[in-house]
N, CA, C and O atoms as a printed pandas DataFrame, in Angstrom:
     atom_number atom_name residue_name chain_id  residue_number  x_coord  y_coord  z_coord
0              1         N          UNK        A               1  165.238   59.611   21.484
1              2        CA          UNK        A               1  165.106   60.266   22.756
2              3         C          UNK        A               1  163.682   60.052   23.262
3              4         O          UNK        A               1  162.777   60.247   22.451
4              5         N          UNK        A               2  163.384   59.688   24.460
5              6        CA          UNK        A               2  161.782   59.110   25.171
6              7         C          UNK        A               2  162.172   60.342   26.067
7              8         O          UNK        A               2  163.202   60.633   26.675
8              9         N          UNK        A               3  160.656   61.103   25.877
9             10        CA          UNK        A               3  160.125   62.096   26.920
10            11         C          UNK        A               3  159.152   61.294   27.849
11            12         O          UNK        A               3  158.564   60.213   27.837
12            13         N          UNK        A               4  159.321   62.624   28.835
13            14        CA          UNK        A               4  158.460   62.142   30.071
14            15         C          UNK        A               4  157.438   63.312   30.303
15            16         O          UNK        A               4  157.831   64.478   30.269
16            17         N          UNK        A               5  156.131   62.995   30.538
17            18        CA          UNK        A               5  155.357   63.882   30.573
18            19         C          UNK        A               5  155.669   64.808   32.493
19            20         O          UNK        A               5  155.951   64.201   33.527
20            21         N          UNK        A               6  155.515   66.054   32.370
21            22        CA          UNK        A               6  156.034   66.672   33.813
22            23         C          UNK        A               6  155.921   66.009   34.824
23            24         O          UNK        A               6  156.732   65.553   35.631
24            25         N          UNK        A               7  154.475   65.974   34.694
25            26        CA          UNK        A               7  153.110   65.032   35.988
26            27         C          UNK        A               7  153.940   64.124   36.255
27            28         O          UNK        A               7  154.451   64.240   37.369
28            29         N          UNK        A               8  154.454   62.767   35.305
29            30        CA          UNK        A               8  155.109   61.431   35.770
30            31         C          UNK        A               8  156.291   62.070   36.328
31            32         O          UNK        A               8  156.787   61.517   37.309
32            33         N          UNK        A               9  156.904   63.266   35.831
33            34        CA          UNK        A               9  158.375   63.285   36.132
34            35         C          UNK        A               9  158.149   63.791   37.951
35            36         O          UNK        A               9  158.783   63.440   38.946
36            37         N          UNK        A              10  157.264   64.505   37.835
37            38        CA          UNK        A              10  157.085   65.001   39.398
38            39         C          UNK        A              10  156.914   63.962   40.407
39            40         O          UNK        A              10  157.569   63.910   41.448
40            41         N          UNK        A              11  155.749   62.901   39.960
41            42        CA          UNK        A              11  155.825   61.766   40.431
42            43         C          UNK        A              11  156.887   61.212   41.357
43            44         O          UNK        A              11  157.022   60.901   42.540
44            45         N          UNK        A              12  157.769   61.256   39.904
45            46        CA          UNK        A              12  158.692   59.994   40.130
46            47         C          UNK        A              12  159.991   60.720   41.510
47            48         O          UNK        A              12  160.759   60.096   42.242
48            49         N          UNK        A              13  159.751   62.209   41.386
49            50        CA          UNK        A              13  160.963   62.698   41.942
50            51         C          UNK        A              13  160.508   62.931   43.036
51            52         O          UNK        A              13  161.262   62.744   43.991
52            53         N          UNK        A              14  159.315   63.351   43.257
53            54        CA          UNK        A              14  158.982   64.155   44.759
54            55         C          UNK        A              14  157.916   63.272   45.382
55            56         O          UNK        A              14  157.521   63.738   46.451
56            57         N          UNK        A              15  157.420   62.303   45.080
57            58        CA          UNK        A              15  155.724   61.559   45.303
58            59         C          UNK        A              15  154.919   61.487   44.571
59            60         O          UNK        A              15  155.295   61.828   43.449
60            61         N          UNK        A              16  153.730   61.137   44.642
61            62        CA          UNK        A              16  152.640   61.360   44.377
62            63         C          UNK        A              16  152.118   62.453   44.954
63            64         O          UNK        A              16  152.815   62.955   45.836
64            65         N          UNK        A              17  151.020   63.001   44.693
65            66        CA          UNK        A              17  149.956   64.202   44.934
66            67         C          UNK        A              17  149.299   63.134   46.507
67            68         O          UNK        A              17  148.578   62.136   46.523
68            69         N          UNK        A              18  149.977   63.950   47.695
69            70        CA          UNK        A              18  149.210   64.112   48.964
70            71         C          UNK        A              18  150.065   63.145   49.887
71            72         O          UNK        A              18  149.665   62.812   51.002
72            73         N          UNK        A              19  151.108   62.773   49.420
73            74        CA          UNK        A              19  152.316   62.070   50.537
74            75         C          UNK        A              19  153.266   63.342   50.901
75            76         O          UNK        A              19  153.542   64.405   50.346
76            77         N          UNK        A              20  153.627   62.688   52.123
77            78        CA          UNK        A              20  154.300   63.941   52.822
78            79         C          UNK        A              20  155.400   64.544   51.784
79            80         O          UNK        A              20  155.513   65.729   51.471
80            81         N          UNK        A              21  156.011   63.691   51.425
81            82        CA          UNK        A              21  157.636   64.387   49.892
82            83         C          UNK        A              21  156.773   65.355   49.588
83            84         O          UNK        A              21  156.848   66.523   49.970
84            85         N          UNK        A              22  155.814   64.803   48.787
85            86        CA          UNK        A              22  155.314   65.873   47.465
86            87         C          UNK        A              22  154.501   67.077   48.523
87            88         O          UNK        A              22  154.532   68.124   47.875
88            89         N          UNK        A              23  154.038   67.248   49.411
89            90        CA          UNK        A              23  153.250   68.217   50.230
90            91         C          UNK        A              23  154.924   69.255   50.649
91            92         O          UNK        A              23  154.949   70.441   50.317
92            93         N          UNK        A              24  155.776   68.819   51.141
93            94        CA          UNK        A              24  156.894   69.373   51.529
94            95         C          UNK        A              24  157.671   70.179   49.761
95            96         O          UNK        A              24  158.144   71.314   49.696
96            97         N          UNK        A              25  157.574   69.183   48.570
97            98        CA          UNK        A              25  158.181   69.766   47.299
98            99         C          UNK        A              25  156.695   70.819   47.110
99           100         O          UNK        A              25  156.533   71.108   45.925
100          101         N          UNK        A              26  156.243   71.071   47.504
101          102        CA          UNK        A              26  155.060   71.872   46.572
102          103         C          UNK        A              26  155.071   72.963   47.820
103          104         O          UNK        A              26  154.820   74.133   47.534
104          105         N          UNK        A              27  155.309   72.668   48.972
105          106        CA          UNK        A              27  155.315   73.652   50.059
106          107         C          UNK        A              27  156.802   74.840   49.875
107          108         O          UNK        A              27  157.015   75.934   50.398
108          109         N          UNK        A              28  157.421   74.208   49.128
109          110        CA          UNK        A              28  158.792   74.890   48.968
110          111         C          UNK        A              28  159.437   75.609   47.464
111          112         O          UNK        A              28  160.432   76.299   47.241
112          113         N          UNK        A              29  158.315   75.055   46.580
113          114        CA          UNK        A              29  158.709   75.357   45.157
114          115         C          UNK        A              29  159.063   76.903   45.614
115          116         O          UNK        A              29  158.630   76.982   46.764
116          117         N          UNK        A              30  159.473   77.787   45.358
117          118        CA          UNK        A              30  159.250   79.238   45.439
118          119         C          UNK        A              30  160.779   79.113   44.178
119          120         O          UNK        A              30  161.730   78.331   44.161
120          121         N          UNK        A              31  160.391   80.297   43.240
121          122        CA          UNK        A              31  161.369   80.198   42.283
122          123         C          UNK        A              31  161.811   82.155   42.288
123          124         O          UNK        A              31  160.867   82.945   42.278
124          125         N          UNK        A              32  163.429   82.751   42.306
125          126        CA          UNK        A              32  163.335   83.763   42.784
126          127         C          UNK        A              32  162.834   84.744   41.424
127          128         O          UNK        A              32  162.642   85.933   41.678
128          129         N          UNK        A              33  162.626   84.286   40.034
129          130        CA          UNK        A              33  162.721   85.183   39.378
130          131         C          UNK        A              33  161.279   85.140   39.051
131          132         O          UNK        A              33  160.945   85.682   37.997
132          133         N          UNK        A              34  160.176   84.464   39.942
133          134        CA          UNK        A              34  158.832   84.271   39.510
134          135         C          UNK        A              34  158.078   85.617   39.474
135          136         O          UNK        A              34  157.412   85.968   38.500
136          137         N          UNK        A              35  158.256   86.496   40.826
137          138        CA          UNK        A              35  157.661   88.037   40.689
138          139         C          UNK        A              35  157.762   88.871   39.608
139          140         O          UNK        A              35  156.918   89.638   39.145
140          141         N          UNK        A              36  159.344   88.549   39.109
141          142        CA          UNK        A              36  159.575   89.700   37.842
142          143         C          UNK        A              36  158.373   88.789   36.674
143          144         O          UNK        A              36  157.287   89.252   36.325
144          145         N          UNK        A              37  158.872   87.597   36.295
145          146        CA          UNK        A              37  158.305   86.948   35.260
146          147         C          UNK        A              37  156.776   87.154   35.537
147          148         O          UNK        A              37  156.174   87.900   34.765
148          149         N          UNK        A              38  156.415   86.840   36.081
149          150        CA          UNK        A              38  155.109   86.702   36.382
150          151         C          UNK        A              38  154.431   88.027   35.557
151          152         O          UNK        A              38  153.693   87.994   34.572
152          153         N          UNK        A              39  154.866   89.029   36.194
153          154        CA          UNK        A              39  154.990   90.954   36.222
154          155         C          UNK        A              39  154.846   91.302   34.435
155          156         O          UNK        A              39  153.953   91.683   33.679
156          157         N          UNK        A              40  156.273   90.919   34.327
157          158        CA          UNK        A              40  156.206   90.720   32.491
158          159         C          UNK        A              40  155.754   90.450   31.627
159          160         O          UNK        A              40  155.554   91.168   30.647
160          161         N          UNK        A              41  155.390   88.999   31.816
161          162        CA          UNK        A              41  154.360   88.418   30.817
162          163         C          UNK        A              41  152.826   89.372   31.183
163          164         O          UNK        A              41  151.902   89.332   30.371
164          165         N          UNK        A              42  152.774   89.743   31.763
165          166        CA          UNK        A              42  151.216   89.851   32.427
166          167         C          UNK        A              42  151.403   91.789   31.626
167          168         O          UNK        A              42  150.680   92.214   30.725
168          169         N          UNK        A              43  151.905   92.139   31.925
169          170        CA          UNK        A              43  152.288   93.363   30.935
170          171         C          UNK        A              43  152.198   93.077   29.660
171          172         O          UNK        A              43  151.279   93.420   28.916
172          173         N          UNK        A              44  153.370   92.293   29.308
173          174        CA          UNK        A              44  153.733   91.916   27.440
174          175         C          UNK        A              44  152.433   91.691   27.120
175          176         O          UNK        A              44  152.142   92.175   26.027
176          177         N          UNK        A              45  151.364   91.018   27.789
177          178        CA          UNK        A              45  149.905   90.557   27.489
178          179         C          UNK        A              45  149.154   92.016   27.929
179          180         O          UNK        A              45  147.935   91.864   28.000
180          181         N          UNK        A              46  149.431   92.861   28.119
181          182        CA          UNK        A              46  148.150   94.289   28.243
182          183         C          UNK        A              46  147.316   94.027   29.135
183          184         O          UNK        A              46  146.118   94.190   28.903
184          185         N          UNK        A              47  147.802   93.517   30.470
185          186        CA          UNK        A              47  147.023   92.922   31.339
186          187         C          UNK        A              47  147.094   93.718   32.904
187          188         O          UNK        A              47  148.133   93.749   33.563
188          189         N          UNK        A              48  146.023   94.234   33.275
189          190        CA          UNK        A              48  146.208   94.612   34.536
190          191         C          UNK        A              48  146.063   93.259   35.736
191          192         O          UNK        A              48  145.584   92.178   35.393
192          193         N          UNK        A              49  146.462   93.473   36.887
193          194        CA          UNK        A              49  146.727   92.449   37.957
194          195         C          UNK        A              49  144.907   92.073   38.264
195          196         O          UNK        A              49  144.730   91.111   39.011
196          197         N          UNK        A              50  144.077   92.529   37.919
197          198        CA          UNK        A              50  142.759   93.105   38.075
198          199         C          UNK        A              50  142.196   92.052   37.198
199          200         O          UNK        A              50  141.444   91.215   37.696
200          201         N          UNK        A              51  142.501   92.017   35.896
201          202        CA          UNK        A              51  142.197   91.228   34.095
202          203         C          UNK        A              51  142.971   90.021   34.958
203          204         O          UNK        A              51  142.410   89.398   35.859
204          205         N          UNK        A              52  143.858   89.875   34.686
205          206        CA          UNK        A              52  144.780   88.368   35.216
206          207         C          UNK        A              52  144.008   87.737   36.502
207          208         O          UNK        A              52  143.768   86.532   36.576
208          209         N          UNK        A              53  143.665   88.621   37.451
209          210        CA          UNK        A              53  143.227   88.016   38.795
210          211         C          UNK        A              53  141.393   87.499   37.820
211          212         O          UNK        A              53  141.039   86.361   37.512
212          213         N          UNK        A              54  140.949   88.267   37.687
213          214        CA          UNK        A              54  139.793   87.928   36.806
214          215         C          UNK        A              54  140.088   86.596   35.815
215          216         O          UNK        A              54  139.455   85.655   36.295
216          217         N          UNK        A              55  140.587   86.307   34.988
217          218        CA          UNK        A              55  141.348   85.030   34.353
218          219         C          UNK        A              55  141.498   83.862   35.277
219          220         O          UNK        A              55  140.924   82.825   34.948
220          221         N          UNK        A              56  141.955   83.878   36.010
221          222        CA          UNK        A              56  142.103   82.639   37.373
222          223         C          UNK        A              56  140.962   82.758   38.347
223          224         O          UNK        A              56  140.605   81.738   38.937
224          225         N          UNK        A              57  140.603   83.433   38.480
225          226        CA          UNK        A              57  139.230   83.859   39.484
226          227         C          UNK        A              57  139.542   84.000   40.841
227          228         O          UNK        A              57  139.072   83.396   41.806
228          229         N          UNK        A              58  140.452   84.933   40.788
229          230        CA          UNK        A              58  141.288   85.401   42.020
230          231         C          UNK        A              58  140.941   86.711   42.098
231          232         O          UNK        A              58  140.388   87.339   41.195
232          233         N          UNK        A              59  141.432   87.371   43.759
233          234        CA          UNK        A              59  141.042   89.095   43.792
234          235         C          UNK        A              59  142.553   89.410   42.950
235          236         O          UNK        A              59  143.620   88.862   42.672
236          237         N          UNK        A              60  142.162   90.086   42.857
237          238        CA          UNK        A              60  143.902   91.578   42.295
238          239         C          UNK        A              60  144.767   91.255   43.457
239          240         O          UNK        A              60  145.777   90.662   43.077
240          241         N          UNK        A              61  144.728   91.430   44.691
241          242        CA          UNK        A              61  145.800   91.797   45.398
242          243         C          UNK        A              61  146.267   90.394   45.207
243          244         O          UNK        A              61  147.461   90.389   44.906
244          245         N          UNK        A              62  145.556   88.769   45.301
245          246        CA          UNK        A              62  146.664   87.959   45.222
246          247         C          UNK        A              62  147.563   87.840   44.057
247          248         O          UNK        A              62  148.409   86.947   44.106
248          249         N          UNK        A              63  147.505   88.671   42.922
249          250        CA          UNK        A              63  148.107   88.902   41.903
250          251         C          UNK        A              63  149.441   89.375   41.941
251          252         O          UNK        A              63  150.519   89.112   41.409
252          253         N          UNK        A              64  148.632   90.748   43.367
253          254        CA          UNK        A              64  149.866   91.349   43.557
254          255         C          UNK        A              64  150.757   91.147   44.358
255          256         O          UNK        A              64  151.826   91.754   44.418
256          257         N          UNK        A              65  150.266   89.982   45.271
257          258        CA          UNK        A              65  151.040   89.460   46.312
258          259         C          UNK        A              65  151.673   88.260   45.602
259          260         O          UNK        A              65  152.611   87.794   46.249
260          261         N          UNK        A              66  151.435   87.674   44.528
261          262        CA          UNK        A              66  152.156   86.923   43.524
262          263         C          UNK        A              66  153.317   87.350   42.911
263          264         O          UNK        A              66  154.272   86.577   42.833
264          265         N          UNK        A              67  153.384   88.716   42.366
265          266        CA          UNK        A              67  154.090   89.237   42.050
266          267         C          UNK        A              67  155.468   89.921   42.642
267          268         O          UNK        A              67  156.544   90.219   42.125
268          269         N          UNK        A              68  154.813   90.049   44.244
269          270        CA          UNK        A              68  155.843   90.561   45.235
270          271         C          UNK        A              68  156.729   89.099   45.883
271          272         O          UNK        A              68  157.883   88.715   45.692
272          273         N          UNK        A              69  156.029   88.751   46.394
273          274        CA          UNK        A              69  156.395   87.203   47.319
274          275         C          UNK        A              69  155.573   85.885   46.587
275          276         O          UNK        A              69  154.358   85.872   46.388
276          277         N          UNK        A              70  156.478   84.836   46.254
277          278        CA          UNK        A              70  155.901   84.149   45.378
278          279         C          UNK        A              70  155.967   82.830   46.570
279          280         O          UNK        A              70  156.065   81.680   46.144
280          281         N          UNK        A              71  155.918   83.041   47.785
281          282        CA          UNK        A              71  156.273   82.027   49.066
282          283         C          UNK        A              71  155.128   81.090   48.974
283          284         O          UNK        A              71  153.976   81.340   49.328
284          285         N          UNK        A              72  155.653   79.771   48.359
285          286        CA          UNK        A              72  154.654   78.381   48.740
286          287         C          UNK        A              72  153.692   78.655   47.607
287          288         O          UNK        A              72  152.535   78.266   47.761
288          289         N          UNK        A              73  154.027   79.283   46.475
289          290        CA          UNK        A              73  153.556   78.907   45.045
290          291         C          UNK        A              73  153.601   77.785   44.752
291          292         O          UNK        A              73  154.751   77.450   44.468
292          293         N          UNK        A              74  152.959   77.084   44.684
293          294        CA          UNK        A              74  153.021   75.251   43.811
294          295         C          UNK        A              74  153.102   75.370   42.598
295          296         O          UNK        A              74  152.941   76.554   42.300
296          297         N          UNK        A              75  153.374   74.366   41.222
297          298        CA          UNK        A              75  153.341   74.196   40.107
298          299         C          UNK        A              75  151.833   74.279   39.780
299          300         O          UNK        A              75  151.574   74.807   38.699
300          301         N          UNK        A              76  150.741   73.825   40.566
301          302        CA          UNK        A              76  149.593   74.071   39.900
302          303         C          UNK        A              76  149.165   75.618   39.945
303          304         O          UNK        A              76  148.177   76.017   39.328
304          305         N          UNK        A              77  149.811   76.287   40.561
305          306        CA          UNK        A              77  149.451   77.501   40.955
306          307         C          UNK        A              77  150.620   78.588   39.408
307          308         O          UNK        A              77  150.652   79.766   39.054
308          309         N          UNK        A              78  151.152   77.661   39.090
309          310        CA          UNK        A              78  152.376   78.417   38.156
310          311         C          UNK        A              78  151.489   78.056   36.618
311          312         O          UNK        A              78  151.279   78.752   35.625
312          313         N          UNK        A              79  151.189   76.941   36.896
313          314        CA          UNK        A              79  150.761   76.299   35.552
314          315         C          UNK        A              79  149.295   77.386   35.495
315          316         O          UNK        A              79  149.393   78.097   34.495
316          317         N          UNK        A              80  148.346   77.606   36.078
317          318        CA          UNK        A              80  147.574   78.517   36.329
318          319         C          UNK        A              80  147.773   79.877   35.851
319          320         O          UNK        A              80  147.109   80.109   34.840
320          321         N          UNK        A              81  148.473   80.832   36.261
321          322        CA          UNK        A              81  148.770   82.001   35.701
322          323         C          UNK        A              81  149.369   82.164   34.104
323          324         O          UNK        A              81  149.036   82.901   33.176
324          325         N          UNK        A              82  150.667   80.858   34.283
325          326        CA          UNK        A              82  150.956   81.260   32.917
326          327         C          UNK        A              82  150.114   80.529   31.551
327          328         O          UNK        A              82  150.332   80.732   30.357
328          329         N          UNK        A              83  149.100   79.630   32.173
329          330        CA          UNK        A              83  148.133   78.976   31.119
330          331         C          UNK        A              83  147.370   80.706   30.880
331          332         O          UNK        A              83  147.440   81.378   29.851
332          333         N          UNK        A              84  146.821   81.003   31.906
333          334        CA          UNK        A              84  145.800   82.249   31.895
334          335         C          UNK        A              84  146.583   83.456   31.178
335          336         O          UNK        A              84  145.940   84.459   30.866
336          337         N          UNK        A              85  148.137   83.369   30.877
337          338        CA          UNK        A              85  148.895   84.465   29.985
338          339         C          UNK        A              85  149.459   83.972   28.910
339          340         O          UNK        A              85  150.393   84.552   28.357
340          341         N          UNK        A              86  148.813   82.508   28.361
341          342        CA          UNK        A              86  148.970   81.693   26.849
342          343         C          UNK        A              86  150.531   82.123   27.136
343          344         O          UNK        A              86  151.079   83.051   26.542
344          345         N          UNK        A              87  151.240   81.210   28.259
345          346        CA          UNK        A              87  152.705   81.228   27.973
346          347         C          UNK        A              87  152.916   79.280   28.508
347          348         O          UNK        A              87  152.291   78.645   29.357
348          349         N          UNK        A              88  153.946   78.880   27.660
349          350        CA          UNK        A              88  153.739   77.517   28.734
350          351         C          UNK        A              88  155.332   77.793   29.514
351          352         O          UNK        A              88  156.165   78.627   29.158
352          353         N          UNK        A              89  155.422   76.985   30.471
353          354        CA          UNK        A              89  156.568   76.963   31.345
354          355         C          UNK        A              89  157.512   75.589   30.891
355          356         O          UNK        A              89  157.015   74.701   30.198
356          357         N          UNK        A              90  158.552   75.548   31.244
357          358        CA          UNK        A              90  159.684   74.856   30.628
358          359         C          UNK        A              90  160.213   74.969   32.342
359          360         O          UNK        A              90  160.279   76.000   33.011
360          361         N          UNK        A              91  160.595   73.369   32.833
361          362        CA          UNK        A              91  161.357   73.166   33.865
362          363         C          UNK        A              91  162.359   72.317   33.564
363          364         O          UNK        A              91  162.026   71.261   33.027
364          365         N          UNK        A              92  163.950   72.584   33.855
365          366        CA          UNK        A              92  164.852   71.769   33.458
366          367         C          UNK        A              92  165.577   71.188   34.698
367          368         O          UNK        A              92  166.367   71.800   35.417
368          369         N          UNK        A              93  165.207   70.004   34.815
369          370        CA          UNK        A              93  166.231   69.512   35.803
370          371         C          UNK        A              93  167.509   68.884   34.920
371          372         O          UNK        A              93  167.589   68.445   33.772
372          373         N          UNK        A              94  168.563   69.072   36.118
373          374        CA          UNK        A              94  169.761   68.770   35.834
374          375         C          UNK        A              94  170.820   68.016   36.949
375          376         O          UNK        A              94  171.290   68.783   37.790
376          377         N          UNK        A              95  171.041   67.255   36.992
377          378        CA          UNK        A              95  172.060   66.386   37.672
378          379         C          UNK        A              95  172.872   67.530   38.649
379          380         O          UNK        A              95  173.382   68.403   37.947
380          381         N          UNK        A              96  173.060   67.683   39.828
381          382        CA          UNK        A              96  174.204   68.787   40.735
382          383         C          UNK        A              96  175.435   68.277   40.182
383          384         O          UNK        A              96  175.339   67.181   39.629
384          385         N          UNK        A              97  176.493   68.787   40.205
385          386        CA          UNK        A              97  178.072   68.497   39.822
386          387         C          UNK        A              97  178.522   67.388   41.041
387          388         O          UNK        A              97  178.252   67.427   42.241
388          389         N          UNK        A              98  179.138   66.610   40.441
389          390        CA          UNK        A              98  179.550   65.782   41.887
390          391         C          UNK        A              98  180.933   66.204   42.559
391          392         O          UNK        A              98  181.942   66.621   41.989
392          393         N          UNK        A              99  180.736   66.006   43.805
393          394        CA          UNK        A              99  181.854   66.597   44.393
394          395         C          UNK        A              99  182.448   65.717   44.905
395          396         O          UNK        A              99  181.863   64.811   45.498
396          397         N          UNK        A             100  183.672   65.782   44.799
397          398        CA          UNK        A             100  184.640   65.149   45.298
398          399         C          UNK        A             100  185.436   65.191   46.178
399          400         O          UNK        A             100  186.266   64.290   46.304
């Protein structure tokens, strides 16, 4: 089995970093269960939004506005928080069902 490192896989699916695809895939990532997750780990870790925003070098409220509305979050912005809560992220793409 040959892996692909994310970076190439993003590459290959959405652009490169600063062509219109990839500005439009990074403008739209928004994932719905990111507020809770986000929320959780950042708890499970004994972490106020305050400590975490401090960790990324962000104020608190965008923590908390992370947590509420996760609108036009990018992957570097995901990879960010959950590096800063020693969690790594796992993205699975999968083929849609074909329809017939």
């Amino acid at each position: 089995m040959s892996l692909t490192a994310f970076n190439d896989l993003e590459d290959e699916l959405f652009g490169t970093p600063g062509t219109p695809e990839r500005t439009e895939y990074e403008d739209r990532i928004t994932l719905e269960l990111l507020p809770k997750s986000i929320r959780e780990y950042r708890l499970r870790h004994h972490l106020t939004q305050d400590e975490l925003g401090q960790r990324l070098g962000v104020q608190k409220s965008q923590i908390s506005k992370l947590e509420r509305n996760p609108s036009n979050v990018t992957l570097a912005t995901l990879r960010r928080v959950f590096e800063a809560l020693n969690m790594s992220v796992q993205l699975v793409l999968k083929p849609a069902p074909s329809q017939a």
